[in-house]
N, CA, C and O atoms as CSV, one atom per row, in Angstrom:
chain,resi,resn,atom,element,x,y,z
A,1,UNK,N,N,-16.384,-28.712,4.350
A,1,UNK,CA,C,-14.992,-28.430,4.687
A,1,UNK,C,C,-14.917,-27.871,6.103
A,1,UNK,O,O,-15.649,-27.046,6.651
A,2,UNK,N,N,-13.767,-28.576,6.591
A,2,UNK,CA,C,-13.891,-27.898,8.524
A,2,UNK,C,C,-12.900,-26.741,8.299
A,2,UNK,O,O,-11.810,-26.684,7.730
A,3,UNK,N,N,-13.606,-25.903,8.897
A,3,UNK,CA,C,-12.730,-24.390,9.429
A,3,UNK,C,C,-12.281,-24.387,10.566
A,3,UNK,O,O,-13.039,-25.007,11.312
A,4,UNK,N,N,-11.167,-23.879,11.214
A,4,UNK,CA,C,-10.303,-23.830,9.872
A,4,UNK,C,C,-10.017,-25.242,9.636
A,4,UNK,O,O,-10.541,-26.177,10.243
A,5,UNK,N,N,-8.892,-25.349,8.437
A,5,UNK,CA,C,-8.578,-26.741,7.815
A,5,UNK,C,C,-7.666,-27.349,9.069
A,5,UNK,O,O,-6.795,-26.785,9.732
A,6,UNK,N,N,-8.169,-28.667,9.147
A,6,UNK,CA,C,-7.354,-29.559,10.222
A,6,UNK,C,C,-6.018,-29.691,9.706
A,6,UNK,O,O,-5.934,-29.912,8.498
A,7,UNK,N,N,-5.028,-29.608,10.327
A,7,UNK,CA,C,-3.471,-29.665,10.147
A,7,UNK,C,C,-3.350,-30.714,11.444
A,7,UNK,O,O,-4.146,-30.991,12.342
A,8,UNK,N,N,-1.900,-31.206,11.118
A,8,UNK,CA,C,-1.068,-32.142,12.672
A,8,UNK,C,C,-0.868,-30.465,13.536
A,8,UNK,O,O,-0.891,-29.269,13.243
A,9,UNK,N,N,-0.694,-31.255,14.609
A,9,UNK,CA,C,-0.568,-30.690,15.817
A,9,UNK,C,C,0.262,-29.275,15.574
A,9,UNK,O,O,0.138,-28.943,14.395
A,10,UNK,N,N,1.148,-28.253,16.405
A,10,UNK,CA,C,1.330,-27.151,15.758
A,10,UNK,C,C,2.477,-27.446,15.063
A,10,UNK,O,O,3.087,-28.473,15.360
A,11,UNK,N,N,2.936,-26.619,14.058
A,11,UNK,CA,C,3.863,-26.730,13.671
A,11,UNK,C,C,4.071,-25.356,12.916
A,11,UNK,O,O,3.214,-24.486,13.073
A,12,UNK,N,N,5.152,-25.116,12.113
A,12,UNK,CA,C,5.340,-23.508,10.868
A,12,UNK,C,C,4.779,-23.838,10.205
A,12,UNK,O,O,4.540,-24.975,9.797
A,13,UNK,N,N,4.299,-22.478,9.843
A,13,UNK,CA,C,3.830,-22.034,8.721
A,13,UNK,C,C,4.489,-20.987,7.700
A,13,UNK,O,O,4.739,-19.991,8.379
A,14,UNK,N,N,4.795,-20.814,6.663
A,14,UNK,CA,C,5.181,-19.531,6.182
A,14,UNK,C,C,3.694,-19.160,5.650
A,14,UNK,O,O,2.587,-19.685,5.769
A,15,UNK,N,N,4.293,-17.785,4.884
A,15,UNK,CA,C,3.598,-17.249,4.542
A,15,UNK,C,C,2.360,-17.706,3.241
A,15,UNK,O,O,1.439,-16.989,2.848
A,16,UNK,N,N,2.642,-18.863,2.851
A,16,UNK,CA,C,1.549,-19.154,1.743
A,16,UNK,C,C,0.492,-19.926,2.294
A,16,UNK,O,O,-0.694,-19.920,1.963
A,17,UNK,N,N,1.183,-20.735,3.365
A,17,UNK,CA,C,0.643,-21.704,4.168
A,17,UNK,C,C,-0.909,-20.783,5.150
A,17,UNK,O,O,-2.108,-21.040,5.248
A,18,UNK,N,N,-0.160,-19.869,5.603
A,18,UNK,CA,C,-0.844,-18.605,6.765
A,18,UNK,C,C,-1.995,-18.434,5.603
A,18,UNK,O,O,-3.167,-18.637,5.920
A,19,UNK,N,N,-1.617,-18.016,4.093
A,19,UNK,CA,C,-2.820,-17.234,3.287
A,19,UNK,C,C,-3.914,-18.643,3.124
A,19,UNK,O,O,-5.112,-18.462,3.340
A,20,UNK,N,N,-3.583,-19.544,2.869
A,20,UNK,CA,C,-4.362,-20.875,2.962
A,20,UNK,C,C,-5.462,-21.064,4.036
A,20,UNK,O,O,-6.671,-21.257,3.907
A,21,UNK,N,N,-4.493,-20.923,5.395
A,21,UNK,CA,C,-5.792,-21.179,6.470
A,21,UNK,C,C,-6.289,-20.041,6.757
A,21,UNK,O,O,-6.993,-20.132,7.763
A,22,UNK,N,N,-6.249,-19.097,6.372
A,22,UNK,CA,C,-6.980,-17.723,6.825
A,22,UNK,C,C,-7.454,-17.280,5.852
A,22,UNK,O,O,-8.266,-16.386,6.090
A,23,UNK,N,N,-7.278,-17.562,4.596
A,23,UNK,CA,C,-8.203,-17.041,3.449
A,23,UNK,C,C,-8.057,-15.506,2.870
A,23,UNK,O,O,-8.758,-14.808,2.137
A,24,UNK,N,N,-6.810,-15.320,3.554
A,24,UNK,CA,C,-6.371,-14.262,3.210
A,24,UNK,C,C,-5.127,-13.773,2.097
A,24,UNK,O,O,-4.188,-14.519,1.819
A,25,UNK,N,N,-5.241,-12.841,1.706
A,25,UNK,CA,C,-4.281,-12.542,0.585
A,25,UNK,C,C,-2.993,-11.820,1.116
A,25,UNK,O,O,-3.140,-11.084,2.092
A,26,UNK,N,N,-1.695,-11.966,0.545
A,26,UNK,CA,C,-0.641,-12.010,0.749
A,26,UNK,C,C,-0.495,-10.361,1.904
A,26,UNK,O,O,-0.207,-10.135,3.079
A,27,UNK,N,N,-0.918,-9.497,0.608
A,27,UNK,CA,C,-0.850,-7.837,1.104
A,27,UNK,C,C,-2.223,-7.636,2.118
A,27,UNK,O,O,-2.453,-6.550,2.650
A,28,UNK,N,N,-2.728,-8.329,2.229
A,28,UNK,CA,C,-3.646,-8.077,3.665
A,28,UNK,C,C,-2.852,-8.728,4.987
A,28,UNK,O,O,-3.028,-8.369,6.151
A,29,UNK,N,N,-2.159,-9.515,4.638
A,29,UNK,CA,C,-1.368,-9.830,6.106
A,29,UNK,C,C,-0.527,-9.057,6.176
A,29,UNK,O,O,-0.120,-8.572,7.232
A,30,UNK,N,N,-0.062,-8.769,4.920
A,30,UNK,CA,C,1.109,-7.699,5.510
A,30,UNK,C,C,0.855,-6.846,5.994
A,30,UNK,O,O,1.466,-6.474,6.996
A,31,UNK,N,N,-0.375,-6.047,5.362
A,31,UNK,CA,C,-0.909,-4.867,5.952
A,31,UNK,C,C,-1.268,-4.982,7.670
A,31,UNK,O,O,-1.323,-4.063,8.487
A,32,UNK,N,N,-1.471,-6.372,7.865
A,32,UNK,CA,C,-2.146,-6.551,9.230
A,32,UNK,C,C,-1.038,-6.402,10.233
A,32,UNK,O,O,-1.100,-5.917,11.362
A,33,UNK,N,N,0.182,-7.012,9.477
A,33,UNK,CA,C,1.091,-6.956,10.474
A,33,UNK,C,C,1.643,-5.682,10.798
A,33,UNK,O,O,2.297,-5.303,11.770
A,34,UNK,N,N,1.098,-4.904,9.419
A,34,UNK,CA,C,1.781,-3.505,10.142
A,34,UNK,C,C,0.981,-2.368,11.003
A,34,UNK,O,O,1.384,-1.484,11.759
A,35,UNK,N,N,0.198,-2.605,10.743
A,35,UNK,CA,C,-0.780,-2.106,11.650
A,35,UNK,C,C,-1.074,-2.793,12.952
A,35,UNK,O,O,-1.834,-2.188,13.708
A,36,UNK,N,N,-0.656,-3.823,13.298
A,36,UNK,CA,C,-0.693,-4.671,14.469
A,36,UNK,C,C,-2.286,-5.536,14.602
A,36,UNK,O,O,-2.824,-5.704,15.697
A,37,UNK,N,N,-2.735,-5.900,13.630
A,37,UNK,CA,C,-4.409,-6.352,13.561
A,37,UNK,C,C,-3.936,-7.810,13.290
A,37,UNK,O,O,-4.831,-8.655,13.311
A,38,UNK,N,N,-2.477,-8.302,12.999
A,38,UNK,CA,C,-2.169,-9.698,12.458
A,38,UNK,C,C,-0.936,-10.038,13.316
A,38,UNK,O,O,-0.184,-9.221,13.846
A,39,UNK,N,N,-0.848,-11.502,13.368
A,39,UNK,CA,C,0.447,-11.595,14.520
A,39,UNK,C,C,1.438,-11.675,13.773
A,39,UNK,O,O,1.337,-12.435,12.809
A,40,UNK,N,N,2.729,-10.912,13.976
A,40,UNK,CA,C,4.246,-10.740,13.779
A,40,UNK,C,C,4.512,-12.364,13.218
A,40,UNK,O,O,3.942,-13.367,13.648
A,41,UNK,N,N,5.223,-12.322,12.472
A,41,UNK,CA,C,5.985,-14.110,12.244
A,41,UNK,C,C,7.642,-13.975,12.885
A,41,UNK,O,O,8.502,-13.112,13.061
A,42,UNK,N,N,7.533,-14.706,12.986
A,42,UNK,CA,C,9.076,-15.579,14.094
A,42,UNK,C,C,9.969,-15.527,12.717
A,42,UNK,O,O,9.574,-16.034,11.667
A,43,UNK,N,N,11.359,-14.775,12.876
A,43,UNK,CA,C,12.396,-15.238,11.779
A,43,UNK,C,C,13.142,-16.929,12.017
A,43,UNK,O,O,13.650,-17.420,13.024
A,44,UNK,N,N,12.995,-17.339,11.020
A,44,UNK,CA,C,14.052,-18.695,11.089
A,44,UNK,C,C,14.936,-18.661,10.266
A,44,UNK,O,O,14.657,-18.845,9.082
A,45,UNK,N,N,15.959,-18.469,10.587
A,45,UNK,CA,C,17.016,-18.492,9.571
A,45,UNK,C,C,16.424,-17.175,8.600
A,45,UNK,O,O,15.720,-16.321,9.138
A,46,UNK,N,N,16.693,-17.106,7.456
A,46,UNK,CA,C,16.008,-15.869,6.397
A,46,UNK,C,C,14.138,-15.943,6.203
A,46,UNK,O,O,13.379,-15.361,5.427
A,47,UNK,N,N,13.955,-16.728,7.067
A,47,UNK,CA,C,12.544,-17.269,6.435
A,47,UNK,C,C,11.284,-16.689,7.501
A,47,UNK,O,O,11.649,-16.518,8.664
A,48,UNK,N,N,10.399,-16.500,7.305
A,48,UNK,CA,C,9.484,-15.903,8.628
A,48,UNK,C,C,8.931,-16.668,8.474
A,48,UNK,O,O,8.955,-17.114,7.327
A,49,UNK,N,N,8.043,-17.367,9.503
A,49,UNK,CA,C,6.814,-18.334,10.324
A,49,UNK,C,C,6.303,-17.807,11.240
A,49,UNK,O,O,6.707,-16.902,11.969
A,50,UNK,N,N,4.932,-18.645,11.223
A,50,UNK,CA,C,4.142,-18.308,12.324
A,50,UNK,C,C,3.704,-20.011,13.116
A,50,UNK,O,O,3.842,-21.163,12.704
A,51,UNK,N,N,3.358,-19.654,13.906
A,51,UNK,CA,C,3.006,-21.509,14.612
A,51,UNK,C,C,1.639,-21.595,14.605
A,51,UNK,O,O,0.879,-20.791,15.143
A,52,UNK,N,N,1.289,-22.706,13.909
A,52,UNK,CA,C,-0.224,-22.488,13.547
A,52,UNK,C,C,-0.774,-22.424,14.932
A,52,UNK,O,O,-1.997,-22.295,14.896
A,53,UNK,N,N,-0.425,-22.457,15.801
A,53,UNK,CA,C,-1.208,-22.488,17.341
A,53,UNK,C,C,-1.822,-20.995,17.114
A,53,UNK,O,O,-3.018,-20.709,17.055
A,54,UNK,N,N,-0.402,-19.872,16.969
A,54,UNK,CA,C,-0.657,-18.404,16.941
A,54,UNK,C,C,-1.697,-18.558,15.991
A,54,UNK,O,O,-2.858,-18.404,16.369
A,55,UNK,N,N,-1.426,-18.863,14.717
A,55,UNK,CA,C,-2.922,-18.497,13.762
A,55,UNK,C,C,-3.959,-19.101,13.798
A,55,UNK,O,O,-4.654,-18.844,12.816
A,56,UNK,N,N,-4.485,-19.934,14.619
A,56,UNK,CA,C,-5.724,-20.620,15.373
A,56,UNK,C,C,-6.053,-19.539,16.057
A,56,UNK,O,O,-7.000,-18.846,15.685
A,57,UNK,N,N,-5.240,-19.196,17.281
A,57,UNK,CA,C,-5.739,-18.773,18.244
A,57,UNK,C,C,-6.384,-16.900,17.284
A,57,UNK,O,O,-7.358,-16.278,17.709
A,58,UNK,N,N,-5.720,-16.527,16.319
A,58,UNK,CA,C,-6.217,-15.294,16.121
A,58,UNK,C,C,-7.625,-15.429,15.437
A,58,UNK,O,O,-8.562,-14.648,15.602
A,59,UNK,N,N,-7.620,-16.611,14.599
A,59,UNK,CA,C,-8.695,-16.532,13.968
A,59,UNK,C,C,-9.868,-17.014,14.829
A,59,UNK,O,O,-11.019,-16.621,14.641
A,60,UNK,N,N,-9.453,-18.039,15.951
A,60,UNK,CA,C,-10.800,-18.049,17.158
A,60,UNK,C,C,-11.207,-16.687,17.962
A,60,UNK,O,O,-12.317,-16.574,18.481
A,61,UNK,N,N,-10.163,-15.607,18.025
A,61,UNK,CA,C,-10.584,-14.682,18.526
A,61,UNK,C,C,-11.081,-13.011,18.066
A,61,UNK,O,O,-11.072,-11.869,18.526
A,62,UNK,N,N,-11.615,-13.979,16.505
A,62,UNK,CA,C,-11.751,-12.605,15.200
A,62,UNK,C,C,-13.337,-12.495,15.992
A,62,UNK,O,O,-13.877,-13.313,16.737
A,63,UNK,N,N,-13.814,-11.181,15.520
A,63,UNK,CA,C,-15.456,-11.257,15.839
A,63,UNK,C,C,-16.510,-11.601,15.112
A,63,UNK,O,O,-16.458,-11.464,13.889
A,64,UNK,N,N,-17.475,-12.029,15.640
A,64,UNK,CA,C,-18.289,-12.967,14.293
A,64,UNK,C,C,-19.279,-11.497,14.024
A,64,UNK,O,O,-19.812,-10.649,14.739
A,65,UNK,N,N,-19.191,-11.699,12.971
A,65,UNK,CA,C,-20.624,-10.309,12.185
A,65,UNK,C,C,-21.383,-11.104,11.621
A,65,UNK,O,O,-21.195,-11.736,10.582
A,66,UNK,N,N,-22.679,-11.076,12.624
A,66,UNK,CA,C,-24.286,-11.272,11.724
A,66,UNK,C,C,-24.262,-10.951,10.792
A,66,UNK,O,O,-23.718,-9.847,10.779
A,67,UNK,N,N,-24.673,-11.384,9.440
A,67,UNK,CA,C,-25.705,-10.876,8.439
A,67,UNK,C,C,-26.980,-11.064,8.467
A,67,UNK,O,O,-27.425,-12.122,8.911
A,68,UNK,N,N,-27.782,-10.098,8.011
A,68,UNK,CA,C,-28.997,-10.308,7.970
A,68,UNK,C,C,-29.421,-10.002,9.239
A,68,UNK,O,O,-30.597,-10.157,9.568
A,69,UNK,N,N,-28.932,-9.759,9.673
A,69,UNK,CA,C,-30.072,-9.323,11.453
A,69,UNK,C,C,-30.969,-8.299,11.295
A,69,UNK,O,O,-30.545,-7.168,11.056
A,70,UNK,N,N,-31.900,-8.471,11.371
A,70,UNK,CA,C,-33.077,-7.375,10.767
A,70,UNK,C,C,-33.548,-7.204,12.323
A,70,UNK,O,O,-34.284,-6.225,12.201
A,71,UNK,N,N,-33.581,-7.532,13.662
A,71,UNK,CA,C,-33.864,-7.201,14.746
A,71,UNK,C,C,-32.876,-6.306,15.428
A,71,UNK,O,O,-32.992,-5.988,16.612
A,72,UNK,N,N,-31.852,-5.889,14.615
A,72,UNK,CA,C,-31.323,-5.073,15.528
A,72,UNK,C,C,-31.256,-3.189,15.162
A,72,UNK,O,O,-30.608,-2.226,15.573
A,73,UNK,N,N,-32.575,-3.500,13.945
A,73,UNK,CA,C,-33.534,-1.852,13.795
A,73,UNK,C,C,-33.956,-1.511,14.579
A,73,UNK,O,O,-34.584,-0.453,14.531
């Protein structure tokens, strides 16, 4: 499976869509957004989105954590 999942070009996302490609659960984004660790969603009409461009670009710029690195004792 390619990470993240290939979608068409950018387009909205709501919020179930966002937990899909990020693998994340509903109350962890929220939490993210309130703490500022997750990007804000755009209101449309009553509805919030994000543009999958924004949620590409956060998840290319998460930090990668080794496991297993036993050289850095």
């Amino acid at each position: 499976m390619q990470y993240p999942p290939e979608l068409p070009e950018d387009h909205a996302l709501d919020l179930d869509d966002v937990c899909k490609v990020t693998t994340l659960a509903k109350p962890t984004v929220t939490r993210g957004i309130a703490n500022g660790t997750f990007p804000p969603p755009q209101k449309f009409g009553r509805k919030n989105i994000w543009m999958r461009s924004t949620i590409i670009a956060w998840l290319r710029n998460l930090p990668i954590k080794q496991i297993g690195n036993k050289e850095a004792a």
